[in-house]
N, C-alpha and C positions, 0 to 999 in steps of 0.2 A: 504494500500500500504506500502511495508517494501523496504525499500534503505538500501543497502548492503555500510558501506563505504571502501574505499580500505584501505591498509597495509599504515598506518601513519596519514591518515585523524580520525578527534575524531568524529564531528556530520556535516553530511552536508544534505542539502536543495535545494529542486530544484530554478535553476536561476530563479528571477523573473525581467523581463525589466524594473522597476519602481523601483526597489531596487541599492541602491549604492552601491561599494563594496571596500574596505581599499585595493590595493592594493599591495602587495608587495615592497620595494626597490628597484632599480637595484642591483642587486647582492647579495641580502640577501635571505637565504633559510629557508625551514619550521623546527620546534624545532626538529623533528622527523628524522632528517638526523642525527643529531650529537652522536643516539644512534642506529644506525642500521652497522652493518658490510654488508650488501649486498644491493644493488639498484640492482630494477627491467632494464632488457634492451631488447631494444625490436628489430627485425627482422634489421631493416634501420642500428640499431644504433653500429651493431657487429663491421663493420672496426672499425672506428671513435673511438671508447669505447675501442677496444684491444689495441690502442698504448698504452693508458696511466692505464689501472687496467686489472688483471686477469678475464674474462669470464667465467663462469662455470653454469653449471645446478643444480637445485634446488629441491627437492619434499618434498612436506607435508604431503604427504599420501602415504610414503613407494612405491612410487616408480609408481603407479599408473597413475602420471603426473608429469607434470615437467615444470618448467619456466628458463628461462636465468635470469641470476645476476650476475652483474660487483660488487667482491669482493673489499671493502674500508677500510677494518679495519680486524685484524687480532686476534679478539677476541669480544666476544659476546657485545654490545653496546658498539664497537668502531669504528667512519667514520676517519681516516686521515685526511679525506678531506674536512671535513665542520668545519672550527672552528672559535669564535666569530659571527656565525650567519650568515658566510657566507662559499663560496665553494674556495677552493684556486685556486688562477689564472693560467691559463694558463695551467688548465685542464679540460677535456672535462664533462660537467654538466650534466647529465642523463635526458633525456625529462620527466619522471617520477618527478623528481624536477621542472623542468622549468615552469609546466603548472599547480604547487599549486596557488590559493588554490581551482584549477576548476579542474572538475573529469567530466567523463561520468560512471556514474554507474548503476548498475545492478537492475531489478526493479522487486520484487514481489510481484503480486496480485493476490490473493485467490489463496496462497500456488504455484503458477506458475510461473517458472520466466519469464519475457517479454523477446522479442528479438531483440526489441531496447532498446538504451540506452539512460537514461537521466543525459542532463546536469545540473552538482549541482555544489555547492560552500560550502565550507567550513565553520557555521553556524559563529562562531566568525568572521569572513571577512567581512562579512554585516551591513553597517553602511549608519546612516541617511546622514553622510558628506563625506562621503565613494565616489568616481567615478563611475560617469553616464557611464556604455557602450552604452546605447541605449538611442536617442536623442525622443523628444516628442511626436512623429508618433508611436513608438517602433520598428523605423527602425535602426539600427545597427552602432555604430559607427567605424569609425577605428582600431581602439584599439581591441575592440570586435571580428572583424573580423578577425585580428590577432592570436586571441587567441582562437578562435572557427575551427580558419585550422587546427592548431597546438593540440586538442584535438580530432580533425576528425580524422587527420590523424593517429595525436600516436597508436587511439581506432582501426583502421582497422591494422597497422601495428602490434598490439598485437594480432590480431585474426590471421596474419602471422606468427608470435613468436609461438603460439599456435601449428598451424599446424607442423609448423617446429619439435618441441620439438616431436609431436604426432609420424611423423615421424620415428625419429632417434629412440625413444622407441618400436615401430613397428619393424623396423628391429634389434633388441637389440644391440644396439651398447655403450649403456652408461657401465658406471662401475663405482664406487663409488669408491674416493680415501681419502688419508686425506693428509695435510700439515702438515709435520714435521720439524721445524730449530730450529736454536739455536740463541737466541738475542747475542749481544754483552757483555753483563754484564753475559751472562752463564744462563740465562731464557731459559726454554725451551718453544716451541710455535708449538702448536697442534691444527689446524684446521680442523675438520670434518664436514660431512654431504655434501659433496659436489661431482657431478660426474662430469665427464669428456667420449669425445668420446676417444675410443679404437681405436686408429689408425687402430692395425693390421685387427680387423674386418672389413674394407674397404674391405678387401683384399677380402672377402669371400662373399661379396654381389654380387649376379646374376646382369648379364646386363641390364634388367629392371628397377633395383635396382639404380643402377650406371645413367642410364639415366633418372631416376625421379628426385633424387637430384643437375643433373643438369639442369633438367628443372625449380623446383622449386627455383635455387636459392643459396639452400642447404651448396652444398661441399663448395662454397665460404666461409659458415659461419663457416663450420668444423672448416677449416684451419686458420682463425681468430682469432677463438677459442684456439686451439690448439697451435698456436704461441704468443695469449696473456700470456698463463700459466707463462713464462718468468717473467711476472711481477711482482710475488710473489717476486722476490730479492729486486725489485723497493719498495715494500711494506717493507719489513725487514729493509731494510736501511733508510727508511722516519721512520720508527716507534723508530730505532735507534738513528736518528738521533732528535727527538723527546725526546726522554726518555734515555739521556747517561746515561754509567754507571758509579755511582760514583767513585769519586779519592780516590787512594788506602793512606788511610792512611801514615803519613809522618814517618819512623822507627824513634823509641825512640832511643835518645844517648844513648852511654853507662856512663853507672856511673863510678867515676872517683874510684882508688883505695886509701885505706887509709894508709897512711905510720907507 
Protein backbone atom coordinates (compact mmCIF):
# COMPACT_ATOMS: atom_id res chain seq x y z
CA UNK A 1 0.00 0.00 0.00
CA UNK A 2 1.64 3.50 -1.07
CA UNK A 3 0.10 6.85 0.74
CA UNK A 4 0.60 9.77 -1.46
CA UNK A 5 1.33 12.70 1.17
CA UNK A 6 -0.08 16.09 0.17
CA UNK A 7 1.86 19.52 -0.83
CA UNK A 8 3.62 20.37 2.61
CA UNK A 9 3.09 17.20 4.76
CA UNK A 10 6.84 15.06 4.95
CA UNK A 11 5.79 11.37 6.17
CA UNK A 12 2.27 10.45 7.21
CA UNK A 13 0.52 7.32 8.65
CA UNK A 14 -2.64 6.15 8.92
CA UNK A 15 -4.68 7.28 12.23
CA UNK A 16 -4.45 4.68 14.79
CA UNK A 17 -7.39 5.06 17.86
CA UNK A 18 -4.69 3.86 20.43
CA UNK A 19 -2.09 6.37 19.20
CA UNK A 20 -1.60 9.83 20.98
CA UNK A 21 -1.05 12.62 18.92
CA UNK A 22 1.11 16.27 19.82
CA UNK A 23 -1.40 18.45 18.96
CA UNK A 24 -0.86 21.70 17.57
CA UNK A 25 -1.10 25.35 19.49
CA UNK A 26 -3.91 27.49 19.13
CA UNK A 27 -2.70 29.44 16.53
CA UNK A 28 0.56 28.04 15.52
CA UNK A 29 0.85 26.80 11.97
CA UNK A 30 2.88 23.93 10.07
CA UNK A 31 6.85 24.88 9.05
CA UNK A 32 5.73 24.59 5.54
CA UNK A 33 3.42 27.62 5.31
CA UNK A 34 6.26 30.02 5.83
CA UNK A 35 7.96 28.98 2.46
CA UNK A 36 5.12 28.56 0.16
CA UNK A 37 3.79 31.69 -1.87
CA UNK A 38 0.39 29.96 -2.74
CA UNK A 39 -2.24 27.87 -0.24
CA UNK A 40 -4.46 25.45 -1.79
CA UNK A 41 -8.50 26.99 -1.43
CA UNK A 42 -11.10 25.07 -1.86
CA UNK A 43 -14.97 25.44 -3.44
CA UNK A 44 -16.80 26.88 0.22
CA UNK A 45 -13.72 28.82 0.87
CA UNK A 46 -13.71 31.49 -2.50
CA UNK A 47 -15.82 34.57 -0.70
CA UNK A 48 -14.24 34.20 2.70
CA UNK A 49 -10.54 33.96 1.09
CA UNK A 50 -11.14 36.84 -1.75
CA UNK A 51 -11.53 39.67 0.82
CA UNK A 52 -8.32 39.30 2.32
CA UNK A 53 -5.55 37.41 -0.78
CA UNK A 54 -5.74 37.25 -4.56
CA UNK A 55 -7.50 33.88 -5.85
CA UNK A 56 -6.04 32.43 -8.82
CA UNK A 57 -5.79 29.01 -10.72
CA UNK A 58 -2.83 26.90 -10.78
CA UNK A 59 -1.60 23.98 -13.19
CA UNK A 60 1.21 21.50 -12.91
CA UNK A 61 0.94 19.89 -15.82
CA UNK A 62 0.73 22.73 -18.41
CA UNK A 63 -2.57 23.39 -18.31
CA UNK A 64 -4.02 19.97 -18.23
CA UNK A 65 -5.69 20.64 -14.80
CA UNK A 66 -5.87 23.16 -12.51
CA UNK A 67 -6.41 23.96 -8.61
CA UNK A 68 -7.49 27.20 -6.89
CA UNK A 69 -4.70 29.04 -4.73
CA UNK A 70 -5.09 32.16 -2.53
CA UNK A 71 -1.75 33.99 -3.49
CA UNK A 72 0.41 34.91 0.19
CA UNK A 73 3.62 35.97 -0.80
CA UNK A 74 4.99 37.59 -3.94
CA UNK A 75 7.94 35.49 -4.67
CA UNK A 76 8.80 31.95 -4.77
CA UNK A 77 9.18 30.78 -0.76
CA UNK A 78 7.42 33.65 0.57
CA UNK A 79 3.90 33.56 2.80
CA UNK A 80 3.38 37.27 4.36
CA UNK A 81 1.22 35.75 6.30
CA UNK A 82 2.77 33.10 8.47
CA UNK A 83 5.52 34.58 10.44
CA UNK A 84 7.05 33.22 13.83
CA UNK A 85 5.14 30.15 13.58
CA UNK A 86 2.02 31.45 13.26
CA UNK A 87 -0.61 33.01 10.70
CA UNK A 88 -1.26 36.92 11.20
CA UNK A 89 -4.54 37.82 12.92
CA UNK A 90 -7.35 38.93 11.74
CA UNK A 91 -6.80 37.13 8.42
CA UNK A 92 -8.61 34.49 7.05
CA UNK A 93 -6.40 30.94 7.66
CA UNK A 94 -6.81 28.55 4.70
CA UNK A 95 -8.71 25.17 5.81
CA UNK A 96 -5.70 23.43 4.17
CA UNK A 97 -3.60 24.82 7.22
CA UNK A 98 -6.21 24.55 9.89
CA UNK A 99 -6.72 20.68 9.71
CA UNK A 100 -2.55 19.99 9.99
CA UNK A 101 -1.26 17.65 10.89
CA UNK A 102 -4.57 15.39 9.63
CA UNK A 103 -4.91 14.64 5.90
CA UNK A 104 -7.38 12.36 4.18
CA UNK A 105 -5.10 10.98 1.47
CA UNK A 106 -4.88 9.16 -1.51
CA UNK A 107 -4.33 5.31 -1.30
CA UNK A 108 -2.49 2.96 -3.64
CA UNK A 109 -2.78 -0.68 -3.84
CA UNK A 110 -1.39 -2.89 -6.52
CA UNK A 111 -0.53 0.03 -8.62
CA UNK A 112 -4.52 1.32 -8.37
CA UNK A 113 -5.59 4.16 -6.72
CA UNK A 114 -8.48 3.57 -4.19
CA UNK A 115 -11.48 5.79 -4.13
CA UNK A 116 -11.65 6.32 -0.64
CA UNK A 117 -9.62 8.19 1.21
CA UNK A 118 -7.70 7.51 4.31
CA UNK A 119 -7.33 9.23 7.36
CA UNK A 120 -3.55 9.96 8.29
CA UNK A 121 -1.43 12.01 10.41
CA UNK A 122 1.57 13.40 10.06
CA UNK A 123 4.24 10.77 11.35
CA UNK A 124 6.32 13.40 13.72
CA UNK A 125 2.67 14.39 15.49
CA UNK A 126 2.57 10.93 17.07
CA UNK A 127 3.41 10.63 20.46
CA UNK A 128 3.22 8.28 23.46
CA UNK A 129 2.14 11.63 25.62
CA UNK A 130 0.75 13.17 22.78
CA UNK A 131 -3.75 13.59 23.14
CA UNK A 132 -6.12 10.78 23.35
CA UNK A 133 -8.90 11.51 20.42
CA UNK A 134 -10.56 8.28 21.04
CA UNK A 135 -11.40 7.23 24.61
CA UNK A 136 -11.06 3.39 25.76
CA UNK A 137 -14.08 1.78 23.74
CA UNK A 138 -12.25 3.43 20.48
CA UNK A 139 -15.34 5.50 20.50
CA UNK A 140 -14.40 9.09 19.48
CA UNK A 141 -13.81 11.96 21.54
CA UNK A 142 -14.95 15.53 21.09
CA UNK A 143 -12.17 16.80 19.89
CA UNK A 144 -11.85 14.17 17.31
CA UNK A 145 -15.10 14.79 16.20
CA UNK A 146 -14.39 18.14 15.45
CA UNK A 147 -11.77 17.54 13.57
CA UNK A 148 -12.98 14.58 11.59
CA UNK A 149 -16.18 17.09 10.10
CA UNK A 150 -13.71 19.47 9.30
CA UNK A 151 -11.60 16.89 7.16
CA UNK A 152 -14.97 15.29 5.73
CA UNK A 153 -15.94 18.07 4.72
CA UNK A 154 -12.63 20.02 3.38
CA UNK A 155 -12.13 16.32 1.26
CA UNK A 156 -15.64 16.55 -0.45
CA UNK A 157 -15.53 20.32 -0.97
CA UNK A 158 -12.01 19.78 -2.81
CA UNK A 159 -13.76 17.11 -5.00
CA UNK A 160 -16.11 20.48 -5.65
CA UNK A 161 -12.97 22.73 -6.31
CA UNK A 162 -12.03 20.00 -8.77
CA UNK A 163 -15.13 19.86 -10.66
CA UNK A 164 -15.32 23.42 -10.61
CA UNK A 165 -11.64 24.01 -12.04
CA UNK A 166 -12.66 20.99 -14.74
CA UNK A 167 -15.31 23.11 -15.75
CA UNK A 168 -14.12 26.49 -16.59
CA UNK A 169 -11.19 24.59 -18.54
CA UNK A 170 -13.97 22.61 -20.54
CA UNK A 171 -15.25 25.61 -21.72
CA UNK A 172 -11.74 27.48 -22.04
CA UNK A 173 -12.16 30.36 -20.25
CA UNK A 174 -8.65 30.44 -18.37
CA UNK A 175 -5.72 32.42 -19.75
CA UNK A 176 -2.44 32.75 -18.08
CA UNK A 177 -1.35 36.18 -16.96
CA UNK A 178 1.67 37.36 -14.98
CA UNK A 179 2.02 40.16 -12.20
CA UNK A 180 4.16 42.91 -12.85
CA UNK A 181 5.00 46.01 -10.12
CA UNK A 182 7.27 47.86 -8.81
CA UNK A 183 8.33 47.80 -4.88
CA UNK A 184 8.82 50.86 -3.29
CA UNK A 185 12.72 50.94 -3.13
CA UNK A 186 12.56 50.49 -7.29
CA UNK A 187 12.57 46.35 -7.07
CA UNK A 188 10.86 45.06 -9.74
CA UNK A 189 8.25 42.19 -8.89
CA UNK A 190 7.39 39.54 -11.56
CA UNK A 191 4.84 36.80 -10.63
CA UNK A 192 4.16 34.17 -13.20
CA UNK A 193 2.55 30.85 -13.61
CA UNK A 194 -0.72 31.94 -12.73
CA UNK A 195 -4.38 32.08 -14.60
CA UNK A 196 -7.17 33.92 -14.23
CA UNK A 197 -10.80 33.78 -15.85
CA UNK A 198 -11.28 35.93 -19.02
CA UNK A 199 -14.03 37.85 -18.29
CA UNK A 200 -14.90 38.62 -21.84
CA UNK A 201 -15.37 34.80 -22.65
CA UNK A 202 -18.41 34.80 -20.49
CA UNK A 203 -19.73 36.66 -23.03
CA UNK A 204 -19.41 33.86 -25.78
CA UNK A 205 -20.69 30.87 -23.66
CA UNK A 206 -24.09 29.21 -25.11
CA UNK A 207 -27.18 29.32 -22.78
CA UNK A 208 -26.46 25.85 -21.57
CA UNK A 209 -23.21 27.12 -20.61
CA UNK A 210 -24.41 30.05 -18.70
CA UNK A 211 -27.10 27.83 -16.98
CA UNK A 212 -24.73 25.07 -15.76
CA UNK A 213 -22.58 27.47 -13.96
CA UNK A 214 -25.30 28.65 -12.37
CA UNK A 215 -26.53 25.77 -11.28
CA UNK A 216 -23.22 24.45 -10.05
CA UNK A 217 -22.59 27.34 -8.07
CA UNK A 218 -19.83 28.44 -10.46
CA UNK A 219 -20.33 32.22 -11.63
CA UNK A 220 -20.43 33.16 -7.99
CA UNK A 221 -16.91 31.81 -7.62
CA UNK A 222 -15.87 33.80 -11.16
CA UNK A 223 -16.69 36.93 -9.62
CA UNK A 224 -15.00 36.31 -6.37
CA UNK A 225 -12.24 35.47 -8.16
CA UNK A 226 -12.11 38.11 -10.23
CA UNK A 227 -12.74 40.95 -7.79
CA UNK A 228 -10.06 39.28 -5.20
CA UNK A 229 -7.31 40.03 -8.02
CA UNK A 230 -7.47 43.70 -6.35
CA UNK A 231 -5.54 42.23 -3.61
CA UNK A 232 -2.27 42.06 -5.23
CA UNK A 233 -1.91 46.04 -4.08
CA UNK A 234 -2.81 44.70 -0.54
CA UNK A 235 0.15 42.32 -1.06
CA UNK A 236 2.75 45.03 -2.46
CA UNK A 237 2.08 47.37 0.26
CA UNK A 238 2.32 44.59 3.34
CA UNK A 239 5.51 43.23 1.52
CA UNK A 240 6.49 47.15 1.42
CA UNK A 241 5.71 47.70 4.38
CA UNK A 242 7.72 44.65 5.58
CA UNK A 243 10.81 45.30 3.75
CA UNK A 244 11.22 49.50 3.59
CA UNK A 245 13.59 50.83 1.51
CA UNK A 246 16.58 52.05 2.91
CA UNK A 247 17.26 55.85 3.94
CA UNK A 248 18.98 57.75 1.32
CA UNK A 249 22.08 58.58 2.52
CA UNK A 250 22.70 61.88 4.53
CA UNK A 251 24.71 64.49 1.59
CA UNK A 252 28.23 65.12 2.55
CA UNK A 253 29.14 68.97 3.53
CA UNK A 254 30.83 70.67 1.53
CA UNK A 255 34.48 71.34 2.28
CA UNK A 256 35.35 74.49 3.43
CA UNK A 257 37.76 76.61 1.07
CA UNK A 258 41.34 77.55 1.87
CA UNK A 259 42.33 81.12 2.08
Amino acid sequence: MQITPPFGYREIVPLQKTQGVKLPAPGKVPEFCASTNAMPISYSEFRVAGHDYPLVFASGDSGQTFAAVAVVGLANGENLFARDGSWVSDMYVPAYVRRYPFCMARVTLEKKEQTNRLICVEKDYIAEKGEMLFDAKGEPLEKWQNIEKLLREYEADLERTREMCAVLADYALFEPFTLQATESNGVPVNLSGMYRVKEEKLEHLNAAQHKNLFKKGITGRIYAHLLSLDNFGRLIALRNKLNPPAPAPAPKAAAGKKG
